[in-house]
Residue, then its C-alpha position, 0 to 999 in steps of 0.5 A: x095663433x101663428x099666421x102660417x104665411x108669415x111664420x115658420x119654425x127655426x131649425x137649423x136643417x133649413x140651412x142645408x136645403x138651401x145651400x144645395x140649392x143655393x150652391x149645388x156644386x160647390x166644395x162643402x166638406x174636403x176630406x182625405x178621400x174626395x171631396x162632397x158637394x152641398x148637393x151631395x151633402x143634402x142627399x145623403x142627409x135625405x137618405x139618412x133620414x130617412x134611414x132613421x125613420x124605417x128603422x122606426x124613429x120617431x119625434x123625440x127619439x134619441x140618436x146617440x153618435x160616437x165618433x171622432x170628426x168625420x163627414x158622417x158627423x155633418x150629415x148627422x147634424x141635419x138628418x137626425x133633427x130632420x126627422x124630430x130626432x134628438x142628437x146626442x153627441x158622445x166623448x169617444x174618449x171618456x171610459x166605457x162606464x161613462x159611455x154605457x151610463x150616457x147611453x142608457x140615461x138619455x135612452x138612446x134608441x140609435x147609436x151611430x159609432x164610429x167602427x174603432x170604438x165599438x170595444x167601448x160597448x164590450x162591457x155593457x150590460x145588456x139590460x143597461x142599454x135595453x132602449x138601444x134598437x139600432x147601431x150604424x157603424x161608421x167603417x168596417x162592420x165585422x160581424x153585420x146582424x140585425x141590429x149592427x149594419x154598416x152605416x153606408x149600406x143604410x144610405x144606400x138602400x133609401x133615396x133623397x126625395x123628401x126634404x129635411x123641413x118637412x116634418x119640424x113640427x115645433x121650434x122648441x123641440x130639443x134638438x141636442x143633449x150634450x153632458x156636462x163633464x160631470x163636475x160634480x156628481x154624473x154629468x147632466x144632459x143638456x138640451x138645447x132646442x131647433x131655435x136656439x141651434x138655428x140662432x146660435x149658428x147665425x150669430x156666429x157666422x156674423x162673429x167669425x166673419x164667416x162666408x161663402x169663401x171660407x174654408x172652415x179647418x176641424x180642429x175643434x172637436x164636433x162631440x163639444x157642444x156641436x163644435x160650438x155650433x159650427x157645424x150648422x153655420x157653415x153649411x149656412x153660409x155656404x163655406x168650406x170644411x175641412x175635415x181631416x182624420x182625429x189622428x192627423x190633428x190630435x196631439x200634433x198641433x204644431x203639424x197644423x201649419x202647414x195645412x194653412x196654405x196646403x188646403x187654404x184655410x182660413x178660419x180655425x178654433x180651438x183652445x188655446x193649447x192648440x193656438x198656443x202649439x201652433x205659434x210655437x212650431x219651427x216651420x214658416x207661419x208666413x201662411x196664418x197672416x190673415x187666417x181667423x182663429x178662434x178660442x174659448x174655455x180658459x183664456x188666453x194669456x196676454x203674451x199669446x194674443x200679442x204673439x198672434x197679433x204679430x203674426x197679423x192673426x185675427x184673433x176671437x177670443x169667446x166664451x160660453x158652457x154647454x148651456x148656452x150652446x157654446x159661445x155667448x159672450x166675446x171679446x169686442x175689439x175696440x177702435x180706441x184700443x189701437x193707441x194702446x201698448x201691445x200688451x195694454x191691448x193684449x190684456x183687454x183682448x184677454x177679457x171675455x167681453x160682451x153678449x154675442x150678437x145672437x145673445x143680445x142683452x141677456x147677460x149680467x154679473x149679479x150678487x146675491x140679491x140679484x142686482x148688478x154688480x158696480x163696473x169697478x173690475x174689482x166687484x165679483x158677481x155671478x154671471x147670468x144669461x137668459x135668451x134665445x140660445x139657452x138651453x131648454x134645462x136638463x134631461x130627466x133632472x127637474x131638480x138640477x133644472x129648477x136650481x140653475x135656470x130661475x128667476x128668468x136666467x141660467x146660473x153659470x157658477x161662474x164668477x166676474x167682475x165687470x170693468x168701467x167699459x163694460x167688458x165682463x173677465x171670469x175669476x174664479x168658480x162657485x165651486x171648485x171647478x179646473x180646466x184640464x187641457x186634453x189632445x183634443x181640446x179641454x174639460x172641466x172637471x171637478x176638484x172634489x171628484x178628484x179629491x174623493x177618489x183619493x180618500x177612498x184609498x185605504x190610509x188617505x186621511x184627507x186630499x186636495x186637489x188644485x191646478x198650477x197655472x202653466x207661467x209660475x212654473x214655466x211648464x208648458x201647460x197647467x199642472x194638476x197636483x193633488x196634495x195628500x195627507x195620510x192617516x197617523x202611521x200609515x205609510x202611503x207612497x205617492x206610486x200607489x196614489x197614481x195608481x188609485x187615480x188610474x183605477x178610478x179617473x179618466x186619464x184627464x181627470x189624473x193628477x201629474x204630480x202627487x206631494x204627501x203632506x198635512x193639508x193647511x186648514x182654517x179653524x173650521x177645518x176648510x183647506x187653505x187652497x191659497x197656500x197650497x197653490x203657494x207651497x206647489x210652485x214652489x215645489x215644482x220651480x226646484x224639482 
């Protein structure tokens, strides 16, 4: 039994409750229209809460958000968990058919959307999102009834005298579901708990080297496993975030530098597409000489890390899943790589690493039987973690649990080998799985699924889909090209391809470049994926 005066559960809404009292007048988010104090923030958090709760949400509640980065989206990140709600973060730019699907397979009772994003719910079958009780609009309520109101009237109707704490009830309560990308088949919900959001935040502030005198620039987005849990360690430091419209940032990576100096930021995340846009841009970058950055998901190449380090950048490079709450392991700079060459050094920054502070030892690359693999950097095994911020398993799938947390660790599908230092460096996938690039960070996504969609199209005899890495062609990013070999007489046209994948896939699941072939096999009929990786560059280096 735990001692009630030496014992109290983790979670992470303890963290705004102290900083409004820590640092009640500080700057806690800047946005385009003003600026919120921390004990603003931790007020209106209150009166969110409880918000949700005359609505009648109660422990275990879903509360589903569909919105791009906002202040709103903060202050949802403590008064849902205040209330033993369980937030479920939603890609607004995902099909409709993804989204309804979400919402009725997590069983959200409360859906707060951002305003623009309400035409995502006009197909919707009624019966579909039946659990749906309540939806808070974010922005102009057109037609306001008893189920849509505007989210800033609710605020307004409650006050903020009753704390954020008081109603945890249990550490290990879920406190987010995040969806996979749904690589292979629907996407599975992720849960993750009070503790391991409260740890996984706590260990990042140390990895970022983040404090009171930071100020945090949103251009990761928040919907990515609770923008990597930055939200919450933010407001446990007491730092600044800046967080400006979608619009401001998507798909103008490069118009980032010069918010540098404009709002003095100093620490930043994102993929290294955006990393790799702002190092590009033609205007001053005198402004980054000091500023954090911080990257995950693909890694970054060596010439990026040295470009950076130019630029007297500190560079983080990280790297986690859904399941880990985000980053898990980073790449540890070391003293005696300083005597290296830049690219020497490059290539090791370029690494995943080691455990991250918060995950402690929990992390191995085993074989099959699972014992360590030798640290030769030339032996594949699978990565696997265990520790206080893995996920708890997924969503109302027993099965899909049971299959990637076993024998005490989380199966990652993700193959590395460990070199003689120690350091872990991903090289490949179990199953074929692409990082697709996006305007607002990136997605994993399945080739198959892809490859699937293509043969449902009448004449298709069979498909493969494969990424082109960015360098072997000297495009600017990785190309997805899917290889297509039709049926004996059939007259297929790469056109009406294109548009089968626009019928039935996400714009980032769509191939750029479609080549109509016989497919290479082996003798039991597998798809030489090797040569046609061979066979694309050469394509794409003389087209």
């Amino acid at each position: 039994m735990h001692r009630l005066h030496s014992f109290a559960a983790l979670s992470p809404v303890t963290f705004l409750e102290r900083s409004g009292r820590a640092f009640p007048n500080r700057q806690a988010i800047v946005h385009p229209d003003g600026v919120i104090t921390f004990s603003e923030l931790v007020g209106r958090a209150r009166r969110l809460a409880q918000a949700l709760t005359r609505f009648g949400v109660k422990r275990g509640d879903k509360i589903a958000v569909l919105s791009e980065n906002s202040p709103q989206v903060i202050e949802i990140h403590f008064g849902v968990p205040a209330v033993g709600g369980v937030l479920v973060m939603l890609n607004p730019w995902l099909p409709s058919a993804d989204i309804t699907y979400m919402l009725a397979f997590c069983e959200a009772k409360v859906l707060i959307v951002e305003a623009s994003f309400l035409d995502k719910l006009s197909d919707a079958d009624k019966q579909q999102l039946a659990d749906l009780k309540q939806i808070l609009v974010l922005g102009e309520v057109a037609t306001a009834s008893t189920n849509t109101l505007s989210y800033e009237q609710c605020l307004i109707d409650t006050d903020d005298r009753i704390p954020l704490d008081v109603n945890i009830e249990d550490e290990l309560d879920p406190l987010t579901i995040n969806f996979t990308s749904g690589t292979t088949g629907r996407p599975k919900g992720v849960m993750c708990s009070h503790r391991a959001a409260y740890l996984n935040a706590l260990g990042q502030s140390f990895m970022l080297s983040l404090g009171r005198g930071g100020r945090y620039l949103w251009s990761l987005p928040m919907f990515h496993v609770n923008g990597w849990g930055h939200i919450w360690t933010n407001v446990a430091v007491g730092s600044t975030q800046v967080v400006l419209p979608g619009r401001t940032i998507r798909g103008k990576e490069a118009s980032l530098i010069k918010l540098i100096p404009e709002y003095g930021i100093t620490h930043l995340c994102g993929a290294p597409r955006l990393v790799r846009a702002l190092t590009e841009s033609p205007d001053d970058k005198s402004a980054f000489a000091g500023i954090t950055i911080t990257t995950g998901g693909a890694a970054p190449s060596p010439d990026l890390i040295s470009t950076l380090e130019a630029m007297q950048v500190h560079f983080i490079h990280q790297y986690g899943l859904n399941e880990t709450l985000g980053p898990y392991v980073v790449c540890e700079e070391q003293e005696d790589w300083l005597p290296l060459s830049v690219l020497e050094r490059a290539q090791k920054r370029a690494r995943q690493g080691i455990a991250t502070l918060h995950a402690g030892t929990g992390l191995r690359v085993v074989d099959d039987a699972m014992q360590d693999v030798a640290q030769d950097g030339n032996t594949l095994g699978e990565v696997v973690m265990s520790g206080n911020t893995v996920a708890l398993g997924y969503y109302k799938n027993p099965e899909a649990t049971e299959k990637a947390f076993k024998d005490g660790w989380f199966h990652s599908g993700d193959m590395a080998v460990v070199h003689p230092d120690g350091y872990l460096e991903i090289r490949d996938r179990i199953k074929d799985l692409i990082y697709v690039e996006t305007d607002y960070g990136w997605e994993n996504i399945s080739s198959s699924e892809i490859e699937n969609a293509l043969c449902r199209y009448q004449g298709v005899r069979d498909a493969a889909v494969i990424s082109v890495a960015a360098e072997a062609t000297s495009a600017a990013l990785p190309v997805l090209v899917a290889f297509v070999e039709p049926h004996r007489d059939q007259h297929l046209t790469a056109e009406s391809l294109f548009e089968q994948c626009a019928r039935e896939l996400a714009i980032y699941k769509r191939p750029q470049r479609i080549f109509l072939s016989e497919l290479p096999k082996t003798a039991t009929g597998k798809v030489r994926k090797d040569l046609l990786v061979t066979d694309a560059i050469n394509r794409l280096q003389h087209t």
